[in-house]
N, C-alpha and C positions, 0 to 999 in steps of 0.2 A: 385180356391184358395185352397190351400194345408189345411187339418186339423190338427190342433196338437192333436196328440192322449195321449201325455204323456211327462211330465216332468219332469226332476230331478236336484235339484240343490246339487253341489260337489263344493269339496273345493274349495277355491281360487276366490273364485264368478263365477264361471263356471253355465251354465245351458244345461244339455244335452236336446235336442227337438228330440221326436221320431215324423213324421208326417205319415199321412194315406197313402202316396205315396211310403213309405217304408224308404225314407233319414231320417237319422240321423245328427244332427246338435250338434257339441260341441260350445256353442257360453261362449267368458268373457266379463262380464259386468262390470270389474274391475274400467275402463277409465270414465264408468256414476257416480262413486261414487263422481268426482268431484262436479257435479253439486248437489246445495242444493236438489233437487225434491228427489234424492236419497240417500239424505246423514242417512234416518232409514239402509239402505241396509249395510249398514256398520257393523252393527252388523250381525256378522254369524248366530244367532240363527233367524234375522228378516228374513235372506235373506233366508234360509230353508224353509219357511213357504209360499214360493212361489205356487200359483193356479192357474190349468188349466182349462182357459175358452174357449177350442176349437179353437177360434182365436186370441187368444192374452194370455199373460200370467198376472196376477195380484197377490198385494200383500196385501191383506184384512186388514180394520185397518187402511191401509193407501193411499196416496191416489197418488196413483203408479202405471203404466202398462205399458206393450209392447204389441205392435200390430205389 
């Protein structure tokens, strides 16, 4: 299983994923704002505040994550 080594969230709800394997991943998470579990994401300043937990990303506060 691939590590994340580092995350960054850019405009538009974009989150670039660097992993330990060298790939770079630009993923948009635009299309999850529909559903209520994400609807804090909505705000740009919540969705910034995104943490990398090695295998999955989360957004502290709340109670929200990709794996």
């Amino acid at each position: 299983m691939r590590k994340l080594l580092k995350i960054e969230p850019d405009n538009n709800y974009f989150l670039t994923c660097h992993f330990d394997d060298g790939t770079v991943k630009r993923i948009n998470l635009v299309s999850l704002l529909n559903y209520p579990v994400f609807a804090p994401l909505k705000n740009e300043s919540v969705f910034k505040t995104v943490k990398n937990k090695s295998y999955f990303v989360e957004w502290e506060g709340y109670d929200i994550d990709l794996s």
